[in-house]
C-alpha positions in Angstrom: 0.0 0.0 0.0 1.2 3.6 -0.5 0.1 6.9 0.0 2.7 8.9 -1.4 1.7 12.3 -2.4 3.1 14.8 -0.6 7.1 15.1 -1.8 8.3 17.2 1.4 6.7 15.2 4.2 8.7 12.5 5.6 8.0 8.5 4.3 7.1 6.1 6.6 6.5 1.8 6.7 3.8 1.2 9.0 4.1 -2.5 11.0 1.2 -3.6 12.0 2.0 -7.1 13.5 -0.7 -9.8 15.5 0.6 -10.8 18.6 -1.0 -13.7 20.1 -4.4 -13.2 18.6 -6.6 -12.0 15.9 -6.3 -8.7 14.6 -8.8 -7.1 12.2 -7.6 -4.8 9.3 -9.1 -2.0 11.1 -6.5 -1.7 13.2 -3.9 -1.5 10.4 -5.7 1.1 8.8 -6.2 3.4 12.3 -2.7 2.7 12.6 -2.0 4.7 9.1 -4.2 7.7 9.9 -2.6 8.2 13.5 1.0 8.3 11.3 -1.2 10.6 8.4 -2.3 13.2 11.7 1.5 13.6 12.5 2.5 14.9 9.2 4.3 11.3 7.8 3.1 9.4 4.4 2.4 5.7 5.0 4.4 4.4 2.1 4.0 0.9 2.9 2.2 -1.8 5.2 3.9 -4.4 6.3 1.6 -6.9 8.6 2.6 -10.2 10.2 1.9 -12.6 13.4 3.6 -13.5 16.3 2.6 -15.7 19.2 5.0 -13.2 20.8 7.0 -10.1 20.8 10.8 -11.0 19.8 12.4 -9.2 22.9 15.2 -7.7 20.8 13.3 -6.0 17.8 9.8 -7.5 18.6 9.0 -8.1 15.0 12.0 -11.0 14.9 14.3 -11.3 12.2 13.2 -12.5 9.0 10.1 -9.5 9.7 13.1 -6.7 9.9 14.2 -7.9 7.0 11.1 -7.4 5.2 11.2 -4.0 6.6 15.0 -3.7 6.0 14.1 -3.7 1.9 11.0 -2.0 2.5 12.5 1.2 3.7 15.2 1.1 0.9 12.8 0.3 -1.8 10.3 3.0 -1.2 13.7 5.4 0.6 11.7 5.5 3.3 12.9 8.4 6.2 11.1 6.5 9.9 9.3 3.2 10.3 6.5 3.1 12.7 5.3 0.0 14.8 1.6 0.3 15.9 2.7 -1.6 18.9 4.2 -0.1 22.0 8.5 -1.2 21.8 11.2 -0.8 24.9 14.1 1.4 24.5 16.4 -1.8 23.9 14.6 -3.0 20.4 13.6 0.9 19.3 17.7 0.8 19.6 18.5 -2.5 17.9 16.0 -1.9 15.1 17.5 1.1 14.7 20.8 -0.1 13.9 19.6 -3.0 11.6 17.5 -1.3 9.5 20.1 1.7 9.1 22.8 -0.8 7.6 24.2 -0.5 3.9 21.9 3.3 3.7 20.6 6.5 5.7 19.8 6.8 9.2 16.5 5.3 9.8 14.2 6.3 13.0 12.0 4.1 14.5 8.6 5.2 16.3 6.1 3.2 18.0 2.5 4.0 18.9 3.4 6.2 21.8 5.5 8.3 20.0 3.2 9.0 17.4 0.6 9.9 19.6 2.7 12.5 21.8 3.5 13.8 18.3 -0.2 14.1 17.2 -0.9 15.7 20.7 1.9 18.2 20.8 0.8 19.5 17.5 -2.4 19.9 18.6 -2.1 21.4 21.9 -3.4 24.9 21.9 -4.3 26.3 25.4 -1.6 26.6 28.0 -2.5 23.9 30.1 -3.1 21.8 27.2 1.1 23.0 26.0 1.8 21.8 29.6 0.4 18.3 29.8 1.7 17.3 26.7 4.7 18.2 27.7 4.9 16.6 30.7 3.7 13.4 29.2 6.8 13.7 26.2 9.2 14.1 29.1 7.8 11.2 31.3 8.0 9.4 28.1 11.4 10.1 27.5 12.5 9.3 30.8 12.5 5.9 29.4 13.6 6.1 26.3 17.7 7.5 27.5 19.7 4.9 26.1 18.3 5.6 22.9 20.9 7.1 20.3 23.6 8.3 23.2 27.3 7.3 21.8 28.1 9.2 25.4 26.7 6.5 28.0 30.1 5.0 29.0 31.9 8.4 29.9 32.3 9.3 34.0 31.9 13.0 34.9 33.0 14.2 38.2 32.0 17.5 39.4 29.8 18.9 42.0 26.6 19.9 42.9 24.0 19.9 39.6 26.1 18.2 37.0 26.6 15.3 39.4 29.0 13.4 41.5 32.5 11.5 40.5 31.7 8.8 38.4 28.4 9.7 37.5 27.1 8.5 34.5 25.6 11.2 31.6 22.4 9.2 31.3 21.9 9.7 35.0 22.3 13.4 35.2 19.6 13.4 31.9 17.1 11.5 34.2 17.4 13.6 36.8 17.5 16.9 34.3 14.2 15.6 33.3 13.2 14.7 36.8 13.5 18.0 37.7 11.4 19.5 34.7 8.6 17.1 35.3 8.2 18.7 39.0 8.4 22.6 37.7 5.5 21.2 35.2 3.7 19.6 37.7 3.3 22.4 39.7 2.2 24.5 36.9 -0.7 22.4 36.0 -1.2 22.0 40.1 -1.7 25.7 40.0 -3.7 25.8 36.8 -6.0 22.7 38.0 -6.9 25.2 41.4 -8.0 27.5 38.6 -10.1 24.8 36.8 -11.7 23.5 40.3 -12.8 27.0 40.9 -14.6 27.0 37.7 -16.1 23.9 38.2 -17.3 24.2 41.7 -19.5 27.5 40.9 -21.1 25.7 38.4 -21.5 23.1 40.2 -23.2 25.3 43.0 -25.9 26.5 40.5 -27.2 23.4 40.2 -26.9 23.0 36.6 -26.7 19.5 35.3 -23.5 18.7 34.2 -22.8 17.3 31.0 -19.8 16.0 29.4 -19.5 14.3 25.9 -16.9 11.8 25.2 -16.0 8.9 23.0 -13.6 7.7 20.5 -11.9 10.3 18.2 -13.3 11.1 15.0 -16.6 9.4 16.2 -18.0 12.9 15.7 -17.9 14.4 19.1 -16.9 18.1 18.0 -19.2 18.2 15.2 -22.1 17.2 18.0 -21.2 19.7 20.5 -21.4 22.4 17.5 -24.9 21.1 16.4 -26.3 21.6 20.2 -24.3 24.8 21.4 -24.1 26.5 18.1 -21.0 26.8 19.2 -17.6 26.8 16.7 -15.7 24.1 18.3 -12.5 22.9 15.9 -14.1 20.0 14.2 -12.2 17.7 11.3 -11.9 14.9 10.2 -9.0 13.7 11.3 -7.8 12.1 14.9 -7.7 13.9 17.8 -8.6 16.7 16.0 -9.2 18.9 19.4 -7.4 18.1 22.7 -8.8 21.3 24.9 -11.8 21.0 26.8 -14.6 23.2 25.9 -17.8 24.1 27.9 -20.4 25.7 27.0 -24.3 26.5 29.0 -26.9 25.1 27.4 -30.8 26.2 27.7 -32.9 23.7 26.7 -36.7 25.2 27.3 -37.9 26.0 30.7 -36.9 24.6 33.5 -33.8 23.0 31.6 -30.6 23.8 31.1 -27.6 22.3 31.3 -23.4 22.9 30.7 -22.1 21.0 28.1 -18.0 20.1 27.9 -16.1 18.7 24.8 -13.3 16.5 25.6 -10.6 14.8 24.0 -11.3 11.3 22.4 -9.4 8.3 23.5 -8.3 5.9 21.6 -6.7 2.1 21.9 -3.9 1.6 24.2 -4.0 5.4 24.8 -0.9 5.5 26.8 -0.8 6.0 30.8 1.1 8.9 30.3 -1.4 10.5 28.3 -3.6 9.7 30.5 -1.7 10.8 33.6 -1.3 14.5 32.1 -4.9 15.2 31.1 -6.6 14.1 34.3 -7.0 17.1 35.4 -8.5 18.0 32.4 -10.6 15.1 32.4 -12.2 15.8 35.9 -14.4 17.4 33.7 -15.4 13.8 32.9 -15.2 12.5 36.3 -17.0 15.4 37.7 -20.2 15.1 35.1 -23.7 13.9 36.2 -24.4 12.7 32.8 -21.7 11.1 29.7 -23.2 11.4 26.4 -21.1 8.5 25.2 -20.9 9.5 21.2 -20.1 6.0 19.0 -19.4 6.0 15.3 -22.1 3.3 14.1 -20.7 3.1 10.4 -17.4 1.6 12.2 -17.3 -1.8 12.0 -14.8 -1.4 14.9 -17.3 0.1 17.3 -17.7 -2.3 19.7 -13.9 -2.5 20.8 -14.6 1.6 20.4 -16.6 1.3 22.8 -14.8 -1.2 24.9 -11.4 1.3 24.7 -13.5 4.4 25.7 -15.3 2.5 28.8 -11.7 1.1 30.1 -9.9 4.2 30.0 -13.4 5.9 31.9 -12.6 3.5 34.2 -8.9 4.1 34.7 -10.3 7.7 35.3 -13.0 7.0 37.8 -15.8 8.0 35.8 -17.2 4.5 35.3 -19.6 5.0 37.5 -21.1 8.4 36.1 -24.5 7.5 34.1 -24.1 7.1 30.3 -26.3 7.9 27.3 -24.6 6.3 24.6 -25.3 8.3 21.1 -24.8 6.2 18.2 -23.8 9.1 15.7 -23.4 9.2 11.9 -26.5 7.3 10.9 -26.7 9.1 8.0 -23.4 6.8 6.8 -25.9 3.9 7.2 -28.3 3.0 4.5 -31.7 2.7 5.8 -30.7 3.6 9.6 -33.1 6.3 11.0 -32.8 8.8 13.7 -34.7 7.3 16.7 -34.7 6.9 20.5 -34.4 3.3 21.2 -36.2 2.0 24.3 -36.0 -1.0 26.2 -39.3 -2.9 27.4 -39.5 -0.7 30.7 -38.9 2.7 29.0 -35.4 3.1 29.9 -33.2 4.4 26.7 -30.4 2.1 25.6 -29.5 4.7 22.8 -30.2 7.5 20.8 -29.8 7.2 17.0 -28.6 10.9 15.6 -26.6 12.7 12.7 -24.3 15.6 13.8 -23.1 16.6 10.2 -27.1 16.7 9.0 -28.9 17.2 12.2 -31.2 14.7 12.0 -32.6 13.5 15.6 -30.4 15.8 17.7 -34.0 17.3 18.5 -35.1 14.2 20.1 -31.7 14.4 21.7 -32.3 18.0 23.0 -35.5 16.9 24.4 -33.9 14.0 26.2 -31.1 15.8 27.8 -34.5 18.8 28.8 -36.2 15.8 30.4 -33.2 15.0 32.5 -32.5 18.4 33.5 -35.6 19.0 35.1 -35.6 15.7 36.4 -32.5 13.7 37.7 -34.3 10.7 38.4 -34.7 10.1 34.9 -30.7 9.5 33.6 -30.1 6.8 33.0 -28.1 4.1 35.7 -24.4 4.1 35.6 
């Protein structure tokens, strides 16, 4: 596969390999538009099983060597695994696949993500958590490409004791930036908690709407606030949390927040550095849990969403889960889907075309004037 067609952005071979189980092509191809969102052409796909990781360049031999004439064949700048790999084999498949030509950089499924998110970034606390997730990321990545590691400085105070070693005074370099940015976003988080308790003293419900990115979660926020929201098609195509009021007809209204979309394996680190942003989450009375119903994929979408709610402690908030982009479906219709007691199992909407978000309004107006009717976490 190749999507060559942009000369001065770098070229990259996507692996995409099964480890221990089956892997659907959707993955492969989610893989591509994560490396398409951080500015690199997927020149090739190379996929491949394993019943496990090789530990010294995970992929195993005779798979680098696929790679090896992949890279050279298309002159290929990184290669990207769309697996998460140790410092160790990100070094040793560095070396292989760099003999007989150019440097070659390899990138794994973390990196590409901290890439996506530090392009992306645009409010000041958003700048800060990425960063502090890149360096907490890098902590463990030090032996990588140091020629350096084997020298002993002596000295005192800051640059470190006789016979320290450089990679130790790096960690603690970066140990001592990942406490200055800590504190920032401590200070910034007081901020947000200010916010968030006057709301939450004016009794407004509290809604949040989350889901996997690109399931349409922007777009939806846009169509109820009428607000202008950055909205593309493309992943993680906003990180910041937005939140808007909401009036909804008498006796309802509501605050509505955007947040970023997860994804699979989103890493801890990630996830670490936006929690405070994602107290918004925690913090809601109600999820609007927005799916993308034309992905085949959805289910695990939905899985990946609902794991890392949990690893936030917002599993137990009540979800309505809105199964958007019907109009991607032939013969789906807009419709709120009960079960036999009355209790809605989901909402059936269009963001881009607007059908049902009316019936959606109306819900989310019920449940404002009366609690009692969300539905159980």
């Amino acid at each position: 596969m190749s999507t060559r067609i942009n000369p001065g952005r770098p070229r990259a071979v996507l692996v995409s390999l099964d480890i221990g189980g089956a892997r659907i092509a959707e993955r492969a191809e989610e893989a591509a538009r994560l490396v398409a969102s951080a500015g690199v052409d997927v020149v090739e796909v190379i996929r491949g099983r394993r019943d496990r990781p090789d530990a010294k360049t995970f992929a195993g031999s005779g798979k680098v060597e696929e790679i090896h004439v992949a890279v050279r064949e298309h002159d290929a700048d990184v290669v990207v695994f769309d697996q998460a790999l140790s410092a160790a084999q990100v070094r040793n498949l560095e070396r292989a696949l760099s003999e007989g030509g150019a440097a070659v950089q390899v990138y794994d499924r973390t990196d590409v993500i901290l890439n996506i998110f530090a392009q992306r970034a645009r409010t000041a606390e958003g700048k800060l958590q990425v960063e502090l997730a890149r360096l907490e990321h890098l902590s463990t990545r030090l032996v990588r490409g140091w020629t350096h590691l084997e020298r002993q400085r002596g000295s005192l105070g800051k640059t470190g004791g006789p016979g320290e070693k450089q990679i130790e005074l790096d960690r603690r370099m970066i140990g001592e930036q990942v406490k200055k940015l800590k504190e920032r976003l401590r200070k910034v988080g007081k901020v947000r908690a200010t916010q968030r308790a006057r709301r939450m003293r004016s009794g407004i419900l509290r809604v949040s709407i989350v889901g996997y990115t690109n399931a349409g979660k922007s777009t939806l926020f846009n169509r109820l606030t009428q607000a202008k929201a950055f909205a593309a098609d493309q992943l993680f195509a906003t990180l910041d949390t937005t939140t808007r009021r909401l009036y909804l007809g008498e006796g309802a209204e509501i605050t509505l927040s955007d947040t970023v979309g997860f994804i699979r394996d989103l890493p801890h680190s990630l996830v670490d550095a936006f929690r405070a942003t994602l107290e918004e989450t925690v913090q809601a009375d109600l999820l609007l849990h927005v799916v993308d119903v034309a992905s085949p994929d959805r289910d695990e979408q939905i899985e990946a969403v609902n794991t890392v709610l949990k690893e936030i402690g917002a599993d137990d908030v009540p979800q309505l889960l809105v199964l958007n982009q019907l109009d991607r479906v032939p013969g789906m219709v807009p419709e709120v889907v009960r079960d036999a007691s009355g209790k809605i199992l989901n909402i059936k909407v269009s963001a881009f075309t607007g059908a049902g978000i009316e019936a959606l309004r109306e819900v989310l107006a019920d449940v404002a004037r009366d609690d009692s009717l969300a539905p159980a976490a």
